[in-house]
C-alpha positions as CSV (number, residue, x, y, z in Angstrom):
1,X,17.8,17.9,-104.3
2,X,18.1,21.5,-102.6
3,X,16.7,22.1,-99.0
4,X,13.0,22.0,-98.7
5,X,12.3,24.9,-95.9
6,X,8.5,24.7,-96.9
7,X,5.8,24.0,-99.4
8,X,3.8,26.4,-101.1
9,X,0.2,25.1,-101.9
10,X,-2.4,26.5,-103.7
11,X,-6.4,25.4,-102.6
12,X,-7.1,24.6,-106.1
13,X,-4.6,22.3,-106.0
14,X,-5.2,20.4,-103.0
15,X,-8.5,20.3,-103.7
16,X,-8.3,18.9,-106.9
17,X,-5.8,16.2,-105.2
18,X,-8.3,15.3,-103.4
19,X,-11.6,14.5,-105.5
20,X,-9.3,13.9,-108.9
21,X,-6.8,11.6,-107.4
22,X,-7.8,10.9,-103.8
23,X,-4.6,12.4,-102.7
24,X,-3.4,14.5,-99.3
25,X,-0.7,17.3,-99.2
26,X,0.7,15.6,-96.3
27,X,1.1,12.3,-98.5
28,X,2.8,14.0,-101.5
29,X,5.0,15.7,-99.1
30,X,6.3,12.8,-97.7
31,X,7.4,11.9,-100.8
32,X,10.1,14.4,-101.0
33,X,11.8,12.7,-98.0
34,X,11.5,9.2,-99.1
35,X,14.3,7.9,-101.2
36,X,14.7,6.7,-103.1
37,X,13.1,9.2,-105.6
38,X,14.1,9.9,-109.2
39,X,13.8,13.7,-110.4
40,X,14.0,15.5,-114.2
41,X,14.1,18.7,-114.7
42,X,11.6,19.6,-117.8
43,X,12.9,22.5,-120.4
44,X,11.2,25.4,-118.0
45,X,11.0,25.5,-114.9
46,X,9.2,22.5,-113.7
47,X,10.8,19.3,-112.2
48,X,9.4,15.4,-112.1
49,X,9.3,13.9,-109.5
50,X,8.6,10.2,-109.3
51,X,8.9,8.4,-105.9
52,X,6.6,6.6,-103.3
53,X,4.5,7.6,-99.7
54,X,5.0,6.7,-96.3
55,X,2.1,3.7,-97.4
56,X,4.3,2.7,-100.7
57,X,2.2,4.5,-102.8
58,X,3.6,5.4,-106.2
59,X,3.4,9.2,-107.1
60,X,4.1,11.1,-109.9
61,X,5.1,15.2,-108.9
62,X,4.8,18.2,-110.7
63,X,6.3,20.6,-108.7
64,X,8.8,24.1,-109.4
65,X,11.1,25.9,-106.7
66,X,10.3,29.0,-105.2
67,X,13.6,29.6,-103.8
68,X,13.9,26.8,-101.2
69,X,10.2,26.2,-101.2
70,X,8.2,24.0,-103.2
71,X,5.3,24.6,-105.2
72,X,2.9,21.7,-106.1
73,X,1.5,22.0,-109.3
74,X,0.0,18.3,-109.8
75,X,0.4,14.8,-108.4
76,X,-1.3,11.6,-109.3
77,X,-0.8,7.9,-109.0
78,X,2.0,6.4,-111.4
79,X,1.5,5.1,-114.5
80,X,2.6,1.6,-115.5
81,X,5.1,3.4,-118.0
82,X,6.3,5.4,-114.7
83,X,6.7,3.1,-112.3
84,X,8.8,0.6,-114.8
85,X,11.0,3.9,-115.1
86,X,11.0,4.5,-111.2
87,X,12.0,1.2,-110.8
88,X,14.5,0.6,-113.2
89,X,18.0,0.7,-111.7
């Protein structure tokens, strides 16, 4: 993965984190620096990310680059389909 120098986050975003998914910035964040993490790039723009918080939680990251920043566009709790792919070695 590329150097993170900052994240960009939107309110909408956070908020919705927050209320939809009872999520922080600072805990999706940490993700990012916890490995091991798996990432896929989608056909635009946007990567996966799938890895787990500071507390083991299991999160699943929308995300795109804005030069070395990140933008957040969604994170959520793994699925069980998820998590069997995180997982798998």
């Amino acid at each position: 993965m590329r150097r993170i120098e900052a994240f960009l986050w939107e309110d909408w975003v956070v908020d919705k984190l927050g209320w939809k998914h009872g999520l922080t910035s600072e805990e999706v964040e940490e993700v990012f620096f916890n490995p091991p993490y798996k990432l896929r790039r989608t056909k635009g723009e946007k990567y996966l990310l799938y890895g787990r918080s500071n507390d083991g939680r299991y999160l699943f990251i929308v995300f795109v680059w804005v030069d070395h920043q990140v933008k957040v566009i969604s994170a959520r709790d793994m699925v069980k389909s998820e998590r069997q792919f995180y997982t798998r070695k």
